[in-house]
Structure formats: C-alpha cells, structure tokens
N, C-alpha and C positions, 0 to 999 in steps of 0.2 A: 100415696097420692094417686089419684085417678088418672089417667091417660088424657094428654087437651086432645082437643077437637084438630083437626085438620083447618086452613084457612079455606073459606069456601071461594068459590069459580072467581064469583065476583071480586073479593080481596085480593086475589091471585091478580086479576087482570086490574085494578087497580092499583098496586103496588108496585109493578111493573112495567106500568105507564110511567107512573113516577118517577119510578129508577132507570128507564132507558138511559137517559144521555149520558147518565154519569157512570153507567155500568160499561155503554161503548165507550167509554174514554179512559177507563181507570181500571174494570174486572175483567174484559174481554181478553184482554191478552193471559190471564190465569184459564179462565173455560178455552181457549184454544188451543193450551196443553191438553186438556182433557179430552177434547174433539180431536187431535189426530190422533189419539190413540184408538179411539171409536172408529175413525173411519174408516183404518185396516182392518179392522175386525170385520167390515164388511164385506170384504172382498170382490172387491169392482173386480179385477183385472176381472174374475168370471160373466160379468152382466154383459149380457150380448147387448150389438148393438140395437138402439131403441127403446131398451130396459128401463121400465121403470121405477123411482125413488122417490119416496116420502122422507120428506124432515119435518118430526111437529118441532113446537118452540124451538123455530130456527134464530130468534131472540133478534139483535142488530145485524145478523148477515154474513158475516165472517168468517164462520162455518160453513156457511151455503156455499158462500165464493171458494172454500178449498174445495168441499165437496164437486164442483162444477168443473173445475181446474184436471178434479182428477177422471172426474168421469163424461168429458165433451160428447161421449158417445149416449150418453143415458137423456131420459125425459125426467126432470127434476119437479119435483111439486115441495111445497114449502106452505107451514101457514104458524101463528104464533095467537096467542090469545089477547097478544094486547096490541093495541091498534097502531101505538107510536114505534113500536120493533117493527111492527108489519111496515111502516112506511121509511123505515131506515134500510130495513134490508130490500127494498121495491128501489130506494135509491142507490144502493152499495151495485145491486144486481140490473141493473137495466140494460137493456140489450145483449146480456147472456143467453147465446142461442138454445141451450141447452137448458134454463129456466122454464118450464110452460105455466107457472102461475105462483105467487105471493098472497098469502090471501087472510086473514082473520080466520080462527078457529079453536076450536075445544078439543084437547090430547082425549079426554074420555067420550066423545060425539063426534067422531071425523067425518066429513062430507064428502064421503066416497064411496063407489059404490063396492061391496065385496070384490077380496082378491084384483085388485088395480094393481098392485107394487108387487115388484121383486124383490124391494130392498126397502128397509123403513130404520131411520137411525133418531134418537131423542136424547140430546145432551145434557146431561143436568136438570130433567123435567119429573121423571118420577117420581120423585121422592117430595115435591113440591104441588099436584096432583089432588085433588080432592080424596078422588078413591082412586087408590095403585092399581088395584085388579081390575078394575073399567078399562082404565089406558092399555092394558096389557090385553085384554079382551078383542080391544076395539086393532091396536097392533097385528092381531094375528088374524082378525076377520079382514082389513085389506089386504093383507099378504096372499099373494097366490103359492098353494099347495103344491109341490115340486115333488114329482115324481121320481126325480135323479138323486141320490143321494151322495152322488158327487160335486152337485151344485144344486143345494137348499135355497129355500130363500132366507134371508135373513135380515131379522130385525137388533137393534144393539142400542141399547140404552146404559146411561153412566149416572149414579146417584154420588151424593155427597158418601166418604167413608167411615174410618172412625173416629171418635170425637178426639182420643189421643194422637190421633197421629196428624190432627190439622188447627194447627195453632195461628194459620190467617185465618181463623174465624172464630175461636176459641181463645185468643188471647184479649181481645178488646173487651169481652163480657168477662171475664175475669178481671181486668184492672178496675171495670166499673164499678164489678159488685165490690173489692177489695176494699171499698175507698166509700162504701154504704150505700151507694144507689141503687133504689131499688130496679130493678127492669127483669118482673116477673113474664115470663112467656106466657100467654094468652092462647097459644095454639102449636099445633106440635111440632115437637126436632124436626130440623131436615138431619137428622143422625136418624133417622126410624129406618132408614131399610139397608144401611150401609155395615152393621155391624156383623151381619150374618149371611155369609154367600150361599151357602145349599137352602137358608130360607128364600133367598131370592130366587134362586133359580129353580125352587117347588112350585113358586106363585107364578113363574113363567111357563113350566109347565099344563098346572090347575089351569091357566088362560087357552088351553088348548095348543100351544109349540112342541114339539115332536121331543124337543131336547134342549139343555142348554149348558155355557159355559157363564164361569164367573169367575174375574182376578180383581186383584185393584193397582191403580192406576195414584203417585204423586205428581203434584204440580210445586213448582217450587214458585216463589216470590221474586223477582224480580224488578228491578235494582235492586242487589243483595244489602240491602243497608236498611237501620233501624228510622234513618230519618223519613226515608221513603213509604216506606209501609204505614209509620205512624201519619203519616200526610193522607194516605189513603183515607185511611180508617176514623181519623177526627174530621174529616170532610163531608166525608160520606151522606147523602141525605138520612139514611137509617141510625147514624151514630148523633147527629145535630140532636134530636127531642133530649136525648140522653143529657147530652153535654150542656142544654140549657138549663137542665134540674137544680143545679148547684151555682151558680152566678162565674164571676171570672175568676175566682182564686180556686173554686173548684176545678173547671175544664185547665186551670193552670197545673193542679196536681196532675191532673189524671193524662194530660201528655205530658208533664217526667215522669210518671209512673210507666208508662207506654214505650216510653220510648226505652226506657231502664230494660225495662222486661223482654222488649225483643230483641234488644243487643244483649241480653243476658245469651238468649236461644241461637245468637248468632255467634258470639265470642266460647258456647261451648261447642261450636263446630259445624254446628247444622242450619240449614237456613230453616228459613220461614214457609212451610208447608200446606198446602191442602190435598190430602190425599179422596179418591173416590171409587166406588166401586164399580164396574162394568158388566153388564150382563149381555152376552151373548145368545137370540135364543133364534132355533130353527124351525122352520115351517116347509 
C-alpha cells in the first residue's frame, strides 16, 4: 500500500483548534513527561544571561511555564499554529518577565529573522509537521552558529516512538478495529519518524546541524487504572465520530472491550505507555 499523505498546515491548525481544551485538561500532563525530558537536553544552566529561546508548538503553555521557571534569565519567544493554544498559553503565561511574545505561527515558515536563538526546543511537533525537513531547516536557520564547542547552540525536538512500545495510543484503535469498525487512516502515522533514531538524526544533520544525539523517552499513564484511561480515550473528541458508528450496544461493547484490555496491560505488570523519541541536534 502506498504511503498516505501527511495532513496539510491547514488540518493541522484545524484539528488542534479543536482539541485544545480537551488536550489541556486530559493529554497535557502525558506531553509534560516528555517535555522535561526535552528540557534538560537543552542545557540552560549554560545560556547566559539575556539568551535567547524559541518554543514552536508551545501548544496550552505548560511547557512554556516550566521552561520560564527554569530559565528567569533567558528572553523566551513562543508561537503555536493554532490560535486557541496561542491564547491559552498568552493566559497560563501573562506577566512572565521572562516571556517576550506568544504569537501564532508555522514550525516550517518561522517569523524570525536568521540566527535569533541560542536555544530552540519543539515537543511533540515534528512528526506532525507537513514536511519534517522544512521544520528542521527552518530550526537550524534561527539558531545562531557557536563557535565554542563547549557551548553549542542547541535545538531538541521529541516525536512520537514506536508503535509497540505505546499502547496509550495503540490500544483504542485496536479495540475499534477488533469489534469491525472501520477507521481507515486518511493521512500518515505519527509513528513515521519515531522508529529509527540514526534516520532521524541524518535528517537533522541534511538540515545543516553540526551533529546530533537521539534516545527515547516513556511516559507512563496516570492514574494507573483501567477505568481512567478508558474515560480518557471514549471522551476524547477524536474517539466520539468513532463511537457513534455503531449506536449504544456498539460503544457499550467497545468500553468492556477497552477496559478488559488495559487492565489486561496493567494486571500483567506494566502500565499504560506512550513512549517517544528525542532528538538532540547542535548548531
């Protein structure tokens, strides 16, 4: 079968819009495991003071605010592509001295002028991305070129990892399809760049980066229980179209199927995972 298409800029910031409220209230605490792992990879303690730092798809804020916490001394820029994150995290963030702007924007067309940033961190964004190698392009063109090779600049992005090892995302569309529904993907994995770490960190070198590192990173689930998660995940505006396909004795199977299945994951030892991959790359 043919490779789908990537969703385009527009879908992207439409879908997004969409899922704001319910992502800050219900997914942000799973991407905030993932974000301080990103954030030490950047290595504030070295940003002198006045340093500046780019976050694209700083999403509802949350990351911003750690980021801010930890770096008082830096000048922060932030922008996101969909307008309702931009105005959650303009609320989370207000009167952060250390904030200099909130703003709308596109990860592959950033509105800055070359080499602004010392530092440029994106959580969760590339692999969702029209085209990866633009974002990664456009990454290394703000970044200022550092002559010290004791303090690079560096930029650090975190994609989704492998499909086996993240069954908070992989188990819902498995009970769906189990039980006949159809929910053919239209556009591609967010598994596409997570499987292979030296291909990731070849595409961050091709974007012009000096070098780069890449580990992966899990997030576990929390509250470790089967009721919780399944409460997520049959809520969710993304699971709703699904769940109305079949009337009420369908969505009646398909959460005890759901819920069977993650207390299955749970009662053989392991929680409930989303693992991701990190790419670290210098300039």
């Amino acid at each position: 079968m043919a490779d789908l298409p990537p969703a385009t800029t527009e879908q992207i910031r439409t879908t997004w819009t969409n899922f704001a409220d319910y992502y800050g209230v219900h997914f942000q605490k799973m991407t905030n495991q993932v974000y301080n792992s990103v954030l030490y990879s950047l290595d504030l303690q070295t940003l002198p003071e006045g340093g500046t730092v780019l976050e694209t798809a700083c999403g509802a804020g949350e990351g911003l605010a750690t980021l801010s916490r930890h770096a008082p001394h830096a000048r922060i820029s932030a922008l996101d592509l969909s307008p309702r994150m931009v105005e959650m995290s303009q609320a989370l963030l207000s009167g952060v001295s250390s904030i200099v702007e909130i703003k709308e924007g596109d990860n592959e067309h950033l509105p800055f002028p070359d080499a602004s940033f010392n530092r440029y961190i994106s959580n969760l964004s590339l692999h969702i991305v029209a085209d990866t190698d633009a974002m990664l392009r456009e990454a290394r063109r703000v970044l200022v070129t550092s002559e010290d090779s004791n303090n690079p600049s560096i930029a650090v992005f975190s994609v989704w990892g492998r499909k086996e090892n993240s069954s908070f995302f992989t188990l819902m569309p498995k009970v769906v399809s189990s039980l006949g529904i159809s929910t053919a993907d239209t556009t591609r994995s967010s598994f596409h760049l997570g499987g292979d770490l030296n291909a990731l960190r070849k595409r961050a070198i091709d974007a012009g980066f000096k070098s780069a590192l890449a580990y992966y990173h899990t997030s576990v689930f929390t509250p470790m229980t089967a009721e919780a998660f399944a409460a997520v995940m049959l809520n969710s505006p993304r699971t709703q179209q699904d769940l109305e396909k079949g009337g009420e004795e369908m969505k009646k199977k398909i959460t005890e199927t759901l819920l069977a299945e993650a207390q299955a994951i749970i009662d053989s030892g392991s929680p409930i995972c989303w693992e991701n991959a990190v790419l670290v790359a210098f300039a």
